[in-house]
mmCIF file of the N, C-alpha and C atoms, coordinates in Angstrom:
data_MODEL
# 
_entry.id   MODEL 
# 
loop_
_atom_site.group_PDB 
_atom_site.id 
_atom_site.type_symbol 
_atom_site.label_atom_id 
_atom_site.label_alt_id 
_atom_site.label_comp_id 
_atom_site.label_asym_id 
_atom_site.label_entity_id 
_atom_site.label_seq_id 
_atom_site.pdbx_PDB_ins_code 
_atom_site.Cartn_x 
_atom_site.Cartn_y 
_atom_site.Cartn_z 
_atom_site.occupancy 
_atom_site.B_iso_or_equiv 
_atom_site.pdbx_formal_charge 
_atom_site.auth_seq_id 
_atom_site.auth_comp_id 
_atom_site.auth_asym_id 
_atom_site.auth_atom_id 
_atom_site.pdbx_PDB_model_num 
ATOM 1   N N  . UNK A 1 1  ? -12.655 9.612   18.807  1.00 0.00 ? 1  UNK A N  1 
ATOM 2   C CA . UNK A 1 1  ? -11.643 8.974   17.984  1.00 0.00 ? 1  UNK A CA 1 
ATOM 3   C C  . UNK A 1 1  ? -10.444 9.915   17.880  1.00 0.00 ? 1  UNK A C  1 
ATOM 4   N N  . UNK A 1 2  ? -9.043  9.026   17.751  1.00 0.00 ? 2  UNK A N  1 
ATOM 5   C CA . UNK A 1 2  ? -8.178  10.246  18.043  1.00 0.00 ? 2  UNK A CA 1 
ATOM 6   C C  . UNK A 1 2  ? -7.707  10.440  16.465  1.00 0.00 ? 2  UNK A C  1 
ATOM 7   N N  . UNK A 1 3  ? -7.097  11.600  16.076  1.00 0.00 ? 3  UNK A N  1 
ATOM 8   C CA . UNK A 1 3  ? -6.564  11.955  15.130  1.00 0.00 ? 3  UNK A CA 1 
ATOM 9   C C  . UNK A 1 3  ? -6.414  10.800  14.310  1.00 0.00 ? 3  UNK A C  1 
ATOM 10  N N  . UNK A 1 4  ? -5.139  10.161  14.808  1.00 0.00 ? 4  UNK A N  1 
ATOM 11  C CA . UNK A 1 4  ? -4.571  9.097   14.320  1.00 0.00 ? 4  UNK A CA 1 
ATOM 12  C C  . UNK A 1 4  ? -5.336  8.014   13.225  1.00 0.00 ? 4  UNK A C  1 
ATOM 13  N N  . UNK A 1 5  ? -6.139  7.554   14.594  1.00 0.00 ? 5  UNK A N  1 
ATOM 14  C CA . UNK A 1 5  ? -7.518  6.400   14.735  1.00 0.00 ? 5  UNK A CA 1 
ATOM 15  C C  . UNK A 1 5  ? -8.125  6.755   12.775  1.00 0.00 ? 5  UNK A C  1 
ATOM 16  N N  . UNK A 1 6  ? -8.219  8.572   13.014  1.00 0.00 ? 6  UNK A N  1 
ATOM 17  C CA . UNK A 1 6  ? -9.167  8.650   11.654  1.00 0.00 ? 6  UNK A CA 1 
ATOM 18  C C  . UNK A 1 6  ? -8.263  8.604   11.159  1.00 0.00 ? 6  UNK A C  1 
ATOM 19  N N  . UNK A 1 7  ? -6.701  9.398   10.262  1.00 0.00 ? 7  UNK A N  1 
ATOM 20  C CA . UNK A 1 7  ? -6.180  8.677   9.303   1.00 0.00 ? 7  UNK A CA 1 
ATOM 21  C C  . UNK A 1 7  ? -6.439  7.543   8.359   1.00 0.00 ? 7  UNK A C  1 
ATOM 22  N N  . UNK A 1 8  ? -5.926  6.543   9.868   1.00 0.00 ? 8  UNK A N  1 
ATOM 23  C CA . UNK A 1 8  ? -5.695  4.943   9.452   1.00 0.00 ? 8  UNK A CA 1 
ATOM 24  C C  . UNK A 1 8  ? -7.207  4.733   8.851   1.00 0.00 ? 8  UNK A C  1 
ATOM 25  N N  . UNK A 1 9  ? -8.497  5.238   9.411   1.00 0.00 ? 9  UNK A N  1 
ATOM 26  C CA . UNK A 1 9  ? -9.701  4.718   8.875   1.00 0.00 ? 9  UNK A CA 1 
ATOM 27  C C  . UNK A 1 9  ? -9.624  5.223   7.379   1.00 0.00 ? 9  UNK A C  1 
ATOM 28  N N  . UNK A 1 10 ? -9.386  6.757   7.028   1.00 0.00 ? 10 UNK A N  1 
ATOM 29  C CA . UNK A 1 10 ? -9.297  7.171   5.845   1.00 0.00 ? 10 UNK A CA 1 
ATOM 30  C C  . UNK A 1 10 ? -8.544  5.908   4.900   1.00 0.00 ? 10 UNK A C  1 
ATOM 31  N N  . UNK A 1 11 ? -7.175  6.078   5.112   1.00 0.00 ? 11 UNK A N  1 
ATOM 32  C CA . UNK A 1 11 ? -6.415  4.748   4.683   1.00 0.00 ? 11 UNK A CA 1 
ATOM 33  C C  . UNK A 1 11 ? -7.272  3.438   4.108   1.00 0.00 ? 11 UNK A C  1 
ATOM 34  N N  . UNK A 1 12 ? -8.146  2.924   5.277   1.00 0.00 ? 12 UNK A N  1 
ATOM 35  C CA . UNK A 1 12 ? -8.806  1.782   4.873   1.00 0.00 ? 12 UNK A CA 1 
ATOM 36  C C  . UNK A 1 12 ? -9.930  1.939   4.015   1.00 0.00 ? 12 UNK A C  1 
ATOM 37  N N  . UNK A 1 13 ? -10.515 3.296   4.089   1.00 0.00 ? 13 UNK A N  1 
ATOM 38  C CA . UNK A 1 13 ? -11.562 3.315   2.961   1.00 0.00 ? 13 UNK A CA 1 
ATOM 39  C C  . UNK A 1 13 ? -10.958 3.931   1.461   1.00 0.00 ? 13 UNK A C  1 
ATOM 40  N N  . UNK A 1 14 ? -9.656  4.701   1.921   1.00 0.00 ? 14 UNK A N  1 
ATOM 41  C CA . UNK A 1 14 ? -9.085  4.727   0.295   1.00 0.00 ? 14 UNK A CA 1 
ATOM 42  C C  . UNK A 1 14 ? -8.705  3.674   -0.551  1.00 0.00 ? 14 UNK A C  1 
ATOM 43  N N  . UNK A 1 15 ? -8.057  2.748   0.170   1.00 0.00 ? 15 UNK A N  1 
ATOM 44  C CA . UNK A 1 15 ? -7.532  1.382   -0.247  1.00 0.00 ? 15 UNK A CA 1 
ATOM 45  C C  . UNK A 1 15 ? -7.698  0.288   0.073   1.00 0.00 ? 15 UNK A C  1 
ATOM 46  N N  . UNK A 1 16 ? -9.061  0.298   0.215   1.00 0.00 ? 16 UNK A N  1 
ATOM 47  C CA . UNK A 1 16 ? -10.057 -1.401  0.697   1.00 0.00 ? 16 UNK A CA 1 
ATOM 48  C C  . UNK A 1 16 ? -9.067  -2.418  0.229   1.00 0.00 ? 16 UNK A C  1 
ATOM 49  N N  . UNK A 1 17 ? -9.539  -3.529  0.764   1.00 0.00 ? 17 UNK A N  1 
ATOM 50  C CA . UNK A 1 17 ? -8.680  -5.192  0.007   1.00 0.00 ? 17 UNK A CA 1 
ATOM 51  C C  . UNK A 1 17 ? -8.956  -5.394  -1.475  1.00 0.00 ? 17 UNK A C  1 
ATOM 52  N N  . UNK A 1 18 ? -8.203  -5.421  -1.845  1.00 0.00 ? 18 UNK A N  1 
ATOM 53  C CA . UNK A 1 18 ? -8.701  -6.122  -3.309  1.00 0.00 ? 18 UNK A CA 1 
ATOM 54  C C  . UNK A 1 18 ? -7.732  -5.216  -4.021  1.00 0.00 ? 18 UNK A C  1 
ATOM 55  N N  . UNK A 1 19 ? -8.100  -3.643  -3.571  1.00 0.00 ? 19 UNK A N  1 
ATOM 56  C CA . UNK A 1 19 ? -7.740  -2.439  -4.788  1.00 0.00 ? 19 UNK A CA 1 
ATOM 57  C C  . UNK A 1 19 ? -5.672  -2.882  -5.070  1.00 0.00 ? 19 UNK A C  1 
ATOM 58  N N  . UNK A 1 20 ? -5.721  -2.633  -6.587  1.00 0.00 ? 20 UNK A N  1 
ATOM 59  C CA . UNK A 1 20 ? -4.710  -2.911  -7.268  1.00 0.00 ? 20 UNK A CA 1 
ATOM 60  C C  . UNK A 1 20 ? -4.025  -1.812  -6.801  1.00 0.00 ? 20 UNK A C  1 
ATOM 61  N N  . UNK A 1 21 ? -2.367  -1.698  -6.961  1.00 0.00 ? 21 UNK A N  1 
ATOM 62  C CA . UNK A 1 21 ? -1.389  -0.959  -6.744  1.00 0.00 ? 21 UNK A CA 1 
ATOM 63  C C  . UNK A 1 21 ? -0.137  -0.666  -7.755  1.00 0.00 ? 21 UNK A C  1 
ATOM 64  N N  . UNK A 1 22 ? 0.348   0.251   -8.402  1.00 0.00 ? 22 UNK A N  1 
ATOM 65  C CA . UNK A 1 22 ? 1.407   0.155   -8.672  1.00 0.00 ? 22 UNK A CA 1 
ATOM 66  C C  . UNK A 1 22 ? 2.894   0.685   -7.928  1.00 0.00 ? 22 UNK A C  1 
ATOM 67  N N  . UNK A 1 23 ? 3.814   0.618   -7.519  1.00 0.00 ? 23 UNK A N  1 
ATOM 68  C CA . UNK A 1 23 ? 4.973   0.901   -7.185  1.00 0.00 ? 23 UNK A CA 1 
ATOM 69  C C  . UNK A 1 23 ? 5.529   2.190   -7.969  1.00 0.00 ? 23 UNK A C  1 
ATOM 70  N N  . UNK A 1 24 ? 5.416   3.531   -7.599  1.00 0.00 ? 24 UNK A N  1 
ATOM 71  C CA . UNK A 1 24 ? 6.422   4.007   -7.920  1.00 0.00 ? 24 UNK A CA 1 
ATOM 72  C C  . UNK A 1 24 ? 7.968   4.099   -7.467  1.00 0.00 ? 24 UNK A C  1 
ATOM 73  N N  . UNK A 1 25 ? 8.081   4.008   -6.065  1.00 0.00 ? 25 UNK A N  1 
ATOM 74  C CA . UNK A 1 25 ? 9.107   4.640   -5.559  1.00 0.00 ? 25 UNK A CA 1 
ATOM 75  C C  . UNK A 1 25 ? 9.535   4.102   -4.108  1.00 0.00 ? 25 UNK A C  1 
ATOM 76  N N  . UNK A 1 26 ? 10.272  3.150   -3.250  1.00 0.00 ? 26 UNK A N  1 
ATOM 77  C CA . UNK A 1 26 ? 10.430  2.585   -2.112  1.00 0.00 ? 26 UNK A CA 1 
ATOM 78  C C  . UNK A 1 26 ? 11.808  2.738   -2.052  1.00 0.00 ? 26 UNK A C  1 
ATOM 79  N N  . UNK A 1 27 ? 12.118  3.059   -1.007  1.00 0.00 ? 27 UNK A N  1 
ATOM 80  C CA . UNK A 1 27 ? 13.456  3.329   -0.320  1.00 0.00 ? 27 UNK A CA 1 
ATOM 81  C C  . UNK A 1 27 ? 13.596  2.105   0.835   1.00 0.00 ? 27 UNK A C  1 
ATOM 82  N N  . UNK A 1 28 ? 13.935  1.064   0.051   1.00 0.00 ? 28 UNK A N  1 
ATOM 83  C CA . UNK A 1 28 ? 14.177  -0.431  0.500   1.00 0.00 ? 28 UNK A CA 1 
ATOM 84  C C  . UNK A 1 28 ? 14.986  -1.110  0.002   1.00 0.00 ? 28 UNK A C  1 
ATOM 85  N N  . UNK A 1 29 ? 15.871  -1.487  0.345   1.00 0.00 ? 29 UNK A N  1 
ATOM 86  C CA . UNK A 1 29 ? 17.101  -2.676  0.044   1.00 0.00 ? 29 UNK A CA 1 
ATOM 87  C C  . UNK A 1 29 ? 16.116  -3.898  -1.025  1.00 0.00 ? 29 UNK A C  1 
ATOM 88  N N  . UNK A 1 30 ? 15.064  -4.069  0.204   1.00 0.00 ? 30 UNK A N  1 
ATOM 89  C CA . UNK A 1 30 ? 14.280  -5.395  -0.596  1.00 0.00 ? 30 UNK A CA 1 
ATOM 90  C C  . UNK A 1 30 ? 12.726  -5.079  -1.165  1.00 0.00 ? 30 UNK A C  1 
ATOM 91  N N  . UNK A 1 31 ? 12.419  -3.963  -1.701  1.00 0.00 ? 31 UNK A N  1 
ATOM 92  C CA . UNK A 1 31 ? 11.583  -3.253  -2.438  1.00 0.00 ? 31 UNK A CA 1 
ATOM 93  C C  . UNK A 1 31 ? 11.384  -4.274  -4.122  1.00 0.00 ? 31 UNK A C  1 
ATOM 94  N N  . UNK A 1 32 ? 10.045  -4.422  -4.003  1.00 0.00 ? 32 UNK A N  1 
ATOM 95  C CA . UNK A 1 32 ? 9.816   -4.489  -5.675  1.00 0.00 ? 32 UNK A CA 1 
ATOM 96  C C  . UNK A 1 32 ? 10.348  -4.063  -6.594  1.00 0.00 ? 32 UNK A C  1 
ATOM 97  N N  . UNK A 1 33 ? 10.347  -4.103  -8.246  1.00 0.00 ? 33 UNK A N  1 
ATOM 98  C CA . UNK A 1 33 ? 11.050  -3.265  -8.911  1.00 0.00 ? 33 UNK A CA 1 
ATOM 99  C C  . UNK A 1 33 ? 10.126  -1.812  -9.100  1.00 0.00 ? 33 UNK A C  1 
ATOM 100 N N  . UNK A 1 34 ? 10.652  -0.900  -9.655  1.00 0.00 ? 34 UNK A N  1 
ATOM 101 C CA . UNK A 1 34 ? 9.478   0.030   -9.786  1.00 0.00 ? 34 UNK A CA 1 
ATOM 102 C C  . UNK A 1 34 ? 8.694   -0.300  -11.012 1.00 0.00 ? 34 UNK A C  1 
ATOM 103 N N  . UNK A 1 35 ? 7.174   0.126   -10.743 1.00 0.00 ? 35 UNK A N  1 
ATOM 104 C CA . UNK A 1 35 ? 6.285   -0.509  -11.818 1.00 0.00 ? 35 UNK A CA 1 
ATOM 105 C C  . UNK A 1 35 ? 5.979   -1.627  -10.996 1.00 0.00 ? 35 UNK A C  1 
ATOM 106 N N  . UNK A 1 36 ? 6.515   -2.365  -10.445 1.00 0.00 ? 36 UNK A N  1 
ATOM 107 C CA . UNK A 1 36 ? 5.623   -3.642  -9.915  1.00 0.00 ? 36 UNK A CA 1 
ATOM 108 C C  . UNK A 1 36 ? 4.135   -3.464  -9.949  1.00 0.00 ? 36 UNK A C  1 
ATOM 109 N N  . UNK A 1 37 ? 3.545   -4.146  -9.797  1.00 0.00 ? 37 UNK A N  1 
ATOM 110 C CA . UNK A 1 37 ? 1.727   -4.072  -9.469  1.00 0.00 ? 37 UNK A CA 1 
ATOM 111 C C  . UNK A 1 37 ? 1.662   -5.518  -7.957  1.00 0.00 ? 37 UNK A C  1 
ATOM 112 N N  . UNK A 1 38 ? 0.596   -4.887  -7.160  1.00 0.00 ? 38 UNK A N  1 
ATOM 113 C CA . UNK A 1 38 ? 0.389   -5.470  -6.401  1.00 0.00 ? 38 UNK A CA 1 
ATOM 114 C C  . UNK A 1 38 ? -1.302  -5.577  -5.569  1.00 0.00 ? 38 UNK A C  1 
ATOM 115 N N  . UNK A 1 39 ? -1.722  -6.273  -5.177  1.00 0.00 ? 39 UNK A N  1 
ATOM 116 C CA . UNK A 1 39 ? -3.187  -6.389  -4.319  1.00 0.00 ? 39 UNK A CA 1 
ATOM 117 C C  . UNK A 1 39 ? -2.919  -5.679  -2.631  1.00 0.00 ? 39 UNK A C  1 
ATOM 118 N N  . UNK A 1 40 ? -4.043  -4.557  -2.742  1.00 0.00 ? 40 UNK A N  1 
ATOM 119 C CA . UNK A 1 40 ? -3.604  -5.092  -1.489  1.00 0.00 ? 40 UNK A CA 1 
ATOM 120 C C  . UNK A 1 40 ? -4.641  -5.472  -0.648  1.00 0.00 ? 40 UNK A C  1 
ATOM 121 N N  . UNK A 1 41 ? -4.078  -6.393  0.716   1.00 0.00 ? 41 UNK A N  1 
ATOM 122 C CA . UNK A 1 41 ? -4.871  -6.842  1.514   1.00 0.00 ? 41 UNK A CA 1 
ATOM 123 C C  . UNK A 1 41 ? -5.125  -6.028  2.693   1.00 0.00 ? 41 UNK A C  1 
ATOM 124 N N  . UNK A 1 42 ? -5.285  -5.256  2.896   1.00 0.00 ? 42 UNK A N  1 
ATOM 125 C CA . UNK A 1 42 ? -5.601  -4.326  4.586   1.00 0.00 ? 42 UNK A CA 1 
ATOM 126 C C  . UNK A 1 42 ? -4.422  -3.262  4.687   1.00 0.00 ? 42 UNK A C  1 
ATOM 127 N N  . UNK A 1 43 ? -4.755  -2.636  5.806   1.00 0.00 ? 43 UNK A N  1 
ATOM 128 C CA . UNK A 1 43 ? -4.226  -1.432  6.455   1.00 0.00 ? 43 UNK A CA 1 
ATOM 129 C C  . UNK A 1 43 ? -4.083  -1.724  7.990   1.00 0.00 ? 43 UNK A C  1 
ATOM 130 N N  . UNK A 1 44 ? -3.024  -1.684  8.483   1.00 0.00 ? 44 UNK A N  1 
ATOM 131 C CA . UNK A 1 44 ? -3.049  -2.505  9.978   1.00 0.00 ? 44 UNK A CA 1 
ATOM 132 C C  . UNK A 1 44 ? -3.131  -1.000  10.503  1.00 0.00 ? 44 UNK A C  1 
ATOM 133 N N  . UNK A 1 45 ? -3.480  -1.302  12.101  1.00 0.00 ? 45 UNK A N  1 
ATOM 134 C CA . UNK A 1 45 ? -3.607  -0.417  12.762  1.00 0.00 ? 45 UNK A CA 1 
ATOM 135 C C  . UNK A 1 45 ? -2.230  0.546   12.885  1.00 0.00 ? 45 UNK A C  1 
ATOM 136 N N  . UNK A 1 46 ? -1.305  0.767   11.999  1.00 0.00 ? 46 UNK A N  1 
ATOM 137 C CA . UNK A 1 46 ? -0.018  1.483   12.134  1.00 0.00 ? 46 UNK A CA 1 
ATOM 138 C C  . UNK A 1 46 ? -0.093  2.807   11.243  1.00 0.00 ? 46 UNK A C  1 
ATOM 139 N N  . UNK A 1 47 ? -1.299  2.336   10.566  1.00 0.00 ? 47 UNK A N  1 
ATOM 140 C CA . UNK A 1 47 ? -1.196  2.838   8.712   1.00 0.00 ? 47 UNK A CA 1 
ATOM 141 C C  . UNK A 1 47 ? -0.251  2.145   7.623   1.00 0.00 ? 47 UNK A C  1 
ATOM 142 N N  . UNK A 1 48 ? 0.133   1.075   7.963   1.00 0.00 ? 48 UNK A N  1 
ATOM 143 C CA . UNK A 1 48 ? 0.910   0.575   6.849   1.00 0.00 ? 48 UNK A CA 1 
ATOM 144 C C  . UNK A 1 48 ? -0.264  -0.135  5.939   1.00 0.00 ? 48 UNK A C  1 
ATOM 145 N N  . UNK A 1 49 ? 0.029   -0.408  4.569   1.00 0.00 ? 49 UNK A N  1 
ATOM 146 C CA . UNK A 1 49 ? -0.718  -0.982  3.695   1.00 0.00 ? 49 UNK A CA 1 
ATOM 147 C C  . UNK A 1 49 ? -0.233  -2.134  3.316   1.00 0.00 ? 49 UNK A C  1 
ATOM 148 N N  . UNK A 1 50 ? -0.649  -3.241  3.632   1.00 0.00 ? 50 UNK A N  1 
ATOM 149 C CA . UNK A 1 50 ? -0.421  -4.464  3.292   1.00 0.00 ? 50 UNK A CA 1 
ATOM 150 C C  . UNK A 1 50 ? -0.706  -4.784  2.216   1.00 0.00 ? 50 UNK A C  1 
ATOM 151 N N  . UNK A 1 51 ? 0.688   -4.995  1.519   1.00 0.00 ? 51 UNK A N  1 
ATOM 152 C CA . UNK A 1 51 ? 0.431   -5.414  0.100   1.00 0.00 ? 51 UNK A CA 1 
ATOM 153 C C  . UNK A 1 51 ? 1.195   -7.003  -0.124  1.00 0.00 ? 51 UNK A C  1 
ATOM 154 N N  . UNK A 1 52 ? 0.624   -7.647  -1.074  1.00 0.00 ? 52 UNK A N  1 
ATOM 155 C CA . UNK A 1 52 ? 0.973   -8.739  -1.886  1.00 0.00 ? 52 UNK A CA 1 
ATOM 156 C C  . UNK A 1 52 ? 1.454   -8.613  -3.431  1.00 0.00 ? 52 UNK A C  1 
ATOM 157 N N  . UNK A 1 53 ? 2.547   -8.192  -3.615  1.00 0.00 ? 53 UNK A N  1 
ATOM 158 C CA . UNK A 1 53 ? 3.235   -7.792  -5.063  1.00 0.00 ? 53 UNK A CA 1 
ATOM 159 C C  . UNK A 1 53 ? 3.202   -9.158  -5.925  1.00 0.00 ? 53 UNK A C  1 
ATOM 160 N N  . UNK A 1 54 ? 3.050   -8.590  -7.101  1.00 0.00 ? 54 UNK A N  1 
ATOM 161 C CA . UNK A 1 54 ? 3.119   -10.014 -7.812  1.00 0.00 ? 54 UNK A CA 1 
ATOM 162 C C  . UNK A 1 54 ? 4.224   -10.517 -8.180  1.00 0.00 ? 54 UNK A C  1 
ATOM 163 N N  . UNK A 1 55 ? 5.125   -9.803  -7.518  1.00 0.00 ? 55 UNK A N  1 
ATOM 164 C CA . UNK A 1 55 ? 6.410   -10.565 -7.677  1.00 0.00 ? 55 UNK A CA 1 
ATOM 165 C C  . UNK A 1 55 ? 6.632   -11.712 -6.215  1.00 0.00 ? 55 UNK A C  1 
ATOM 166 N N  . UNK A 1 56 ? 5.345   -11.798 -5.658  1.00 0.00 ? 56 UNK A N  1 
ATOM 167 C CA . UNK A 1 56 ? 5.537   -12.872 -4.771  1.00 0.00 ? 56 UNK A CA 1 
ATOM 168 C C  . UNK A 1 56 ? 5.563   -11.966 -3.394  1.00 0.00 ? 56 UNK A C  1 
ATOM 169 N N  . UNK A 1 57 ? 6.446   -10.891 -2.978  1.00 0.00 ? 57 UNK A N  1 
ATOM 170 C CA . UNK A 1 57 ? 6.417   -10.348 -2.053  1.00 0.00 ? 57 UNK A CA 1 
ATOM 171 C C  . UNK A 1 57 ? 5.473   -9.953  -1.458  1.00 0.00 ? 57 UNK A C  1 
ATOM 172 N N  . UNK A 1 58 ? 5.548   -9.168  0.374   1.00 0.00 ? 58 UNK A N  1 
ATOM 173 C CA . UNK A 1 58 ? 4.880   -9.277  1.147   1.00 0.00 ? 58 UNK A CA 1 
ATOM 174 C C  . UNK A 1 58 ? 5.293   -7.905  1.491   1.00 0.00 ? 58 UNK A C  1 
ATOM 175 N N  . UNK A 1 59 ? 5.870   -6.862  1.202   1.00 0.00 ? 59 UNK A N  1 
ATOM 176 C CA . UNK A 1 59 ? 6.782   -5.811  1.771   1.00 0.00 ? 59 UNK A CA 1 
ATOM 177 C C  . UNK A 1 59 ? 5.872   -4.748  1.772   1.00 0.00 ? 59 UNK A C  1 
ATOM 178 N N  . UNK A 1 60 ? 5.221   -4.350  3.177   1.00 0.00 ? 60 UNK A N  1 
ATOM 179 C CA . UNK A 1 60 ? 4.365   -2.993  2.811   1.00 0.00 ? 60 UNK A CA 1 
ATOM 180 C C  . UNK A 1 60 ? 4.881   -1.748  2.468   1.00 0.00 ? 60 UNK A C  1 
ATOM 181 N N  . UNK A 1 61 ? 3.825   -1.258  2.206   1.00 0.00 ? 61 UNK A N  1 
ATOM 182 C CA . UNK A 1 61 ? 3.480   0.613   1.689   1.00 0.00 ? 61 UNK A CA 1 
ATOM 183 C C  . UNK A 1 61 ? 3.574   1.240   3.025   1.00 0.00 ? 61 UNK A C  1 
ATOM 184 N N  . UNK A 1 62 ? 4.676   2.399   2.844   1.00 0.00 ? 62 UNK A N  1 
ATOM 185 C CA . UNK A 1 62 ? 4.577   3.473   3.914   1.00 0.00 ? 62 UNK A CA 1 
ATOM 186 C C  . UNK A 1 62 ? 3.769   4.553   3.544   1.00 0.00 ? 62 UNK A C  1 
ATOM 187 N N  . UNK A 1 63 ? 2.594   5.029   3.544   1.00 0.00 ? 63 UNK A N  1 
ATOM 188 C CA . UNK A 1 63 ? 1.912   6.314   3.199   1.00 0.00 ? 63 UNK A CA 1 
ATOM 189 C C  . UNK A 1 63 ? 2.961   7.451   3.733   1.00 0.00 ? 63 UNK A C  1 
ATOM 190 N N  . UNK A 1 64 ? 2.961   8.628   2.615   1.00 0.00 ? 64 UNK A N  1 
ATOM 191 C CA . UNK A 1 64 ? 3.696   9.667   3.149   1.00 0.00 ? 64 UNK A CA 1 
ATOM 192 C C  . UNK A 1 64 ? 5.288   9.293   2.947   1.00 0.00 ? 64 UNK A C  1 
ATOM 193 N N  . UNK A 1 65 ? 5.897   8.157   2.931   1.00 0.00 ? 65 UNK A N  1 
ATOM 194 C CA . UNK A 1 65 ? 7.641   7.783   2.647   1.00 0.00 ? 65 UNK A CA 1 
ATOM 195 C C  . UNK A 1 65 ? 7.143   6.741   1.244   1.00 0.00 ? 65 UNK A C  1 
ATOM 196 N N  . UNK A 1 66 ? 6.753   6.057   0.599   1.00 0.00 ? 66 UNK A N  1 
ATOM 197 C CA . UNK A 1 66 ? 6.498   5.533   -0.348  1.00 0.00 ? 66 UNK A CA 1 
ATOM 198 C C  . UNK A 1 66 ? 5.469   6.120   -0.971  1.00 0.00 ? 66 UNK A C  1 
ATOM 199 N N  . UNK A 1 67 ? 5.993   5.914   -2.781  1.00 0.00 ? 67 UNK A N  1 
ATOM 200 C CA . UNK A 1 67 ? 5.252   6.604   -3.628  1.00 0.00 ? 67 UNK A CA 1 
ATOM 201 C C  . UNK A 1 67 ? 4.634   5.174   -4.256  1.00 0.00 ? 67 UNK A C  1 
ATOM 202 N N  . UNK A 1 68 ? 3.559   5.533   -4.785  1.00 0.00 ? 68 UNK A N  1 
ATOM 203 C CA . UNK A 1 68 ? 2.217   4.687   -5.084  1.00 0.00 ? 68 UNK A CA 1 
ATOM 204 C C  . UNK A 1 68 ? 1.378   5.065   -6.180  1.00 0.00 ? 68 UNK A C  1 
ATOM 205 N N  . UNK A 1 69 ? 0.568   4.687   -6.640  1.00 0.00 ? 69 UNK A N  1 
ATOM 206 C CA . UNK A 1 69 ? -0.498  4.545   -7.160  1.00 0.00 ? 69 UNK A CA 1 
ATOM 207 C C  . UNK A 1 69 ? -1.568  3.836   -7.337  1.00 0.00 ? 69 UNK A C  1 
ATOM 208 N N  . UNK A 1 70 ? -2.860  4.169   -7.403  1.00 0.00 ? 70 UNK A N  1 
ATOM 209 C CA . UNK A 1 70 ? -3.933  3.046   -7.267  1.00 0.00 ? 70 UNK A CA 1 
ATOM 210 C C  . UNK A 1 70 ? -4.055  3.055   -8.734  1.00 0.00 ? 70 UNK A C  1 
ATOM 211 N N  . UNK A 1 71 ? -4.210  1.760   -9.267  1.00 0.00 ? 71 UNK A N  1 
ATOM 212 C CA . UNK A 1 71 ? -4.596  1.346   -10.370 1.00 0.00 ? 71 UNK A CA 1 
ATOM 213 C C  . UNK A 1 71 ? -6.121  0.973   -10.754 1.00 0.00 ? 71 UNK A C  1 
ATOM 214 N N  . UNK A 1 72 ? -6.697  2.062   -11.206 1.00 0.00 ? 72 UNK A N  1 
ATOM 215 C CA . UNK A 1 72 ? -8.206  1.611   -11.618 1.00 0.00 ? 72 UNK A CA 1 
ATOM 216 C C  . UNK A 1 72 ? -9.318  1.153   -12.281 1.00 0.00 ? 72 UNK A C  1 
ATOM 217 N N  . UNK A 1 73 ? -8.431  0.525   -13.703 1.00 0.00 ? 73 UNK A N  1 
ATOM 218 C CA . UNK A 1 73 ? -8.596  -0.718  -14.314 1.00 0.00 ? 73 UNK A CA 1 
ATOM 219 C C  . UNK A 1 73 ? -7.301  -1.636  -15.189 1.00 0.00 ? 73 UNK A C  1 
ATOM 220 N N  . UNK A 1 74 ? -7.149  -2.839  -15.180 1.00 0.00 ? 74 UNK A N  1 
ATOM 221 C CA . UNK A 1 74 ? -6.121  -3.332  -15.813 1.00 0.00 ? 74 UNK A CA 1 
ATOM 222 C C  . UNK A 1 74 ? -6.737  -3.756  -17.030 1.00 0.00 ? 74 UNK A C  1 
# 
């Protein structure tokens, strides 16, 4: 497995589907507000984190350029 390969696996076992998110910090024109909360659904093979914000959006998580948090009970 190459370097990479494990990352992205790390990635998927830090932040399985389901696990909640909050937004600290995105350097995006069309970024959530900060504080948003979001689900997320997967980790594609890039390392991006696919999230579903509850503000309706679809705009992933950059690990390493976006700041985050996992939320571990609401």
């Amino acid at each position: 497995m190459f370097a990479y390969q494990k990352e992205v696996e790390e990635l998927r076992k830090a932040y399985p589907p389901e696990t909640r998110v909050e937004l600290i910090e995105m350097d995006d024109p069309q970024a959530p507000p900060v504080g948003c909360r979001g689900t997320i659904k997967g980790v594609d093979d890039a390392g991006n984190i696919l999230v579903r914000w509850d503000t309706g959006s679809g705009l992933h998580l950059l690990p390493g350029v976006d700041r985050f948090k996992k939320i571990e009970s609401e």
